[in-house]
C-alpha positions as CSV (number, residue, x, y, z in Angstrom):
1,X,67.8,97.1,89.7
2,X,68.2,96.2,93.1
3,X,64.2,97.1,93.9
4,X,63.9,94.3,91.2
5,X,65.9,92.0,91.9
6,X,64.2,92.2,95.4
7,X,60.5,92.2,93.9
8,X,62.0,89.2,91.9
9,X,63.0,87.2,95.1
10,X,59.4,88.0,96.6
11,X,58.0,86.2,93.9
12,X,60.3,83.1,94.4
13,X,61.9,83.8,91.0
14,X,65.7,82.6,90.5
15,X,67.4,84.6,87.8
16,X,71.2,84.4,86.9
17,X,73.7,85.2,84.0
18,X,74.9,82.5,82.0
19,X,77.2,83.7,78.9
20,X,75.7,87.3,79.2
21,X,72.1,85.6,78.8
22,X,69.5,86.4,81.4
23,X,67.7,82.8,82.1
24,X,64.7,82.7,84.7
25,X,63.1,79.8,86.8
26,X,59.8,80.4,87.8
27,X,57.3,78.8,90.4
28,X,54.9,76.9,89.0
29,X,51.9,78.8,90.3
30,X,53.8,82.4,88.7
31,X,51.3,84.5,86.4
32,X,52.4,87.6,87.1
33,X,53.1,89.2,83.2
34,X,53.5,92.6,84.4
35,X,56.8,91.4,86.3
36,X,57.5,89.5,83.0
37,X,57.3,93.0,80.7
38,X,59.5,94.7,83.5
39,X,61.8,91.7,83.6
40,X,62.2,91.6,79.7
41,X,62.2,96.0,79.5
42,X,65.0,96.1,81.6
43,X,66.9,92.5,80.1
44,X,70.3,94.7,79.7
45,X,70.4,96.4,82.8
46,X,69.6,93.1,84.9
47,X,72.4,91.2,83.4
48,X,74.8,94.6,83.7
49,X,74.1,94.9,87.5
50,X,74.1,91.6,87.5
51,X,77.7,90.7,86.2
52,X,78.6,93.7,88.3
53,X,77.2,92.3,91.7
54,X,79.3,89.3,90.9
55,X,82.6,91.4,90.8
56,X,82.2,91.6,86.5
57,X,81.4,95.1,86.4
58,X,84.3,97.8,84.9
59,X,86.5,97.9,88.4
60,X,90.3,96.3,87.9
61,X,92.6,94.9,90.6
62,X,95.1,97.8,91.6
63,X,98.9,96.4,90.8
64,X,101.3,95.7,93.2
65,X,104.2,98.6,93.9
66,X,107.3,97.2,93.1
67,X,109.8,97.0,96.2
68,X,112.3,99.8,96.1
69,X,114.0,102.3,99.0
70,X,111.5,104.8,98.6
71,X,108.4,106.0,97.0
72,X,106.9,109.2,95.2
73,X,104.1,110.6,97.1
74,X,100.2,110.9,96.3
75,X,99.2,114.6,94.8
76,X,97.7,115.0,98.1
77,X,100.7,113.8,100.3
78,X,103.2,116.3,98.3
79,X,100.2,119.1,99.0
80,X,100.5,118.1,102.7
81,X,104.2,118.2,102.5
82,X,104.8,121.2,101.4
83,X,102.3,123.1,103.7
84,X,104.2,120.9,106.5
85,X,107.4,122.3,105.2
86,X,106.4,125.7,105.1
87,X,105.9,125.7,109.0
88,X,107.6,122.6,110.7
89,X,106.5,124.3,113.7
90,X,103.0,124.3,113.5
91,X,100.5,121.7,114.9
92,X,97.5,122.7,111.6
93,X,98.0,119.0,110.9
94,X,98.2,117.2,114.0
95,X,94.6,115.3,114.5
96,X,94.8,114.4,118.2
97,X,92.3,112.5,120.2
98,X,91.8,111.6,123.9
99,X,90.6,108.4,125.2
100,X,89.5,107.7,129.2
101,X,89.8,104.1,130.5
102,X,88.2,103.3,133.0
103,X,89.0,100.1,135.4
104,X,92.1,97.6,134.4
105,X,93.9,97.7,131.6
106,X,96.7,95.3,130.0
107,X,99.3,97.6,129.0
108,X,101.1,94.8,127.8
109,X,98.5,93.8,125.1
110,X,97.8,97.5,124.8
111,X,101.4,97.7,123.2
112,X,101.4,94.6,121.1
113,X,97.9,95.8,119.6
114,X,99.4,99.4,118.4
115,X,102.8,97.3,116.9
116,X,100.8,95.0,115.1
117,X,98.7,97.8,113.4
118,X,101.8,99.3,112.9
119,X,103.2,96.1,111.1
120,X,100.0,95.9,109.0
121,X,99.3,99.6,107.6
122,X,101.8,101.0,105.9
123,X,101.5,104.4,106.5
124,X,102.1,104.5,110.2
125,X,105.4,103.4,110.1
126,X,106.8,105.6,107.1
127,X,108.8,108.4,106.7
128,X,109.0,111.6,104.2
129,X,112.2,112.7,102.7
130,X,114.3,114.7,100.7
131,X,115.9,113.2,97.8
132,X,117.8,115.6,95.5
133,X,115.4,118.3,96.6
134,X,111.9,115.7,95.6
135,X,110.1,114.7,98.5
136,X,109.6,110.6,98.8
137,X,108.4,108.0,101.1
138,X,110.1,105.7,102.9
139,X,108.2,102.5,104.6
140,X,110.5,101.0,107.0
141,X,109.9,98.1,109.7
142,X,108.2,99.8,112.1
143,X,111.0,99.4,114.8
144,X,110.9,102.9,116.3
145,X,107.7,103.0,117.2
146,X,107.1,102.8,121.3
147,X,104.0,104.2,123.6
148,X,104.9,107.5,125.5
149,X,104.1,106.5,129.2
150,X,103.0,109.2,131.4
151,X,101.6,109.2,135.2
152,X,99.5,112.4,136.2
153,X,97.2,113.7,138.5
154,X,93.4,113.9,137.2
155,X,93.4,117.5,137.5
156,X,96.8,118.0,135.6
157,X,96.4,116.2,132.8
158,X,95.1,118.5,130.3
159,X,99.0,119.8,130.9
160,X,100.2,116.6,129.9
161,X,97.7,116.4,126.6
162,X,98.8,119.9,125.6
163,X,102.7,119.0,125.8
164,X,101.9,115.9,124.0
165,X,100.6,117.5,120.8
166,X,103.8,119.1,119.3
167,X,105.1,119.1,115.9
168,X,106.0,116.0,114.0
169,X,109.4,115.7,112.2
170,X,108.3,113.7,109.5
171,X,111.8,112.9,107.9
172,X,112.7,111.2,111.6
173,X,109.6,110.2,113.4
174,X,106.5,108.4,112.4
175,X,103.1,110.3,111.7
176,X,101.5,108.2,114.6
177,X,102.0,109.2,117.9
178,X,100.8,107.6,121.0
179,X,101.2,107.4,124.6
180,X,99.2,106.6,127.8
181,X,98.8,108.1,130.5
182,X,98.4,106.6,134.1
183,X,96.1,108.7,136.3
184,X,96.9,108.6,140.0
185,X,93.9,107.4,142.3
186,X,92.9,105.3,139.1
187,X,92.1,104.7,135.1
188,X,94.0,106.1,132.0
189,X,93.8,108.4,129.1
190,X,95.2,107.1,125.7
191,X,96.7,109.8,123.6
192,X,96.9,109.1,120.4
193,X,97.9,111.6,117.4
194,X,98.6,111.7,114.0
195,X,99.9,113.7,111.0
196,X,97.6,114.8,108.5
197,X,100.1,113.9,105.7
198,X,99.3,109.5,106.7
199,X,96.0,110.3,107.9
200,X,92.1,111.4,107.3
201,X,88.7,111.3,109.0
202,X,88.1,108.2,107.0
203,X,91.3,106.4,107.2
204,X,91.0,107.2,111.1
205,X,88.1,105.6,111.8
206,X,89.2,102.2,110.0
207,X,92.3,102.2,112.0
208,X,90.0,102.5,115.3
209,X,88.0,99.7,113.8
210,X,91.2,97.8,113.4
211,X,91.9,98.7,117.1
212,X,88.9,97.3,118.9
């Protein structure tokens, strides 16, 4: 439909949806009746993909959570927190990554950047409980969340980014972790990591997005 829609515009032909009726405007100079038998062969479809290109198609608005204490999680958060349970030791789930800045940087807006994502999304700011044995989610106002600040010598570093990725406590620390770390002799590296249970490759690279 799009391919014809496409060979439509070529043609200088304005077509809409009125009422769930397909109405056409042609050029003057149109003659075309091939274009016309395809137009009319595929009536339905057109005004289908149509109505759906206009935000008519079968899709709903997702409702509104109502405000409470705490939430049930996802299927796939409660898989992720039970294999987290099983090992509260274990880093499986951490997704790190390692950043290196070169030249000035504002810390200052550095920190207000990370607090403000924090504010918007969520996720990043909420913890996983135990209530009468059911795991929950609980989003709270992102308060305790600060940037780990570090200074380090470029060839100990790696030390630094190994003792950085440790185990998250879920039930008492947020799944995003970040700190920064000032290299002696100049530039940083910005640590960031996070729990699998608040995050995936996709839902990473939006919050990067959101970042720059």
């Amino acid at each position: 439909m799009n391919e014809l829609l496409s060979e439509l515009k070529k043609n200088n032909i304005k077509i809409e949806v009125d009422n769930n009726n397909l109405k056409l405007k042609l050029p003057k100079e149109f003659s075309d009746r091939e274009l016309l038998k395809k137009i009319k062969g595929n009536k339905e479809a057109l005004i289908q993909h149509i109505n759906f290109l206009k935000g008519k198609g079968k899709y709903s608005a997702i409702p509104k959570v109502e405000d409470k204490t705490s939430y049930v999680l996802s299927s796939a958060q409660r898989r992720m927190y039970f294999l987290y349970a099983y090992d509260k030791a274990s880093t499986t789930y951490n997704m790190p990554g390692f950043y290196r800045i070169e030249g000035m940087l504002d810390i200052e807006k550095l920190d207000f950047v990370f607090k403000s994502l924090v504010g918007r999304h969520e996720s990043l700011r909420t913890l996983f409980k135990l209530e009468d044995g059911v795991p929950v989610q609980e989003i709270t106002d992102g308060s305790k969340f600060e940037i780990a600040h570090y200074t380090s010598q470029k060839e100990e570093v790696a030390k630094v980014q190994t003792s950085f990725v440790r185990p998250f406590d879920v039930s008492e620390e947020y799944g995003l972790r970040v700190g920064l770390v000032k290299l002696i002799g100049g530039g940083y590296v910005l640590m960031i990591d996070m729990h699998h249970i608040i995050s995936d490759g996709v839902s990473h690279e939006i919050l990067l997005k959101d970042f720059w």
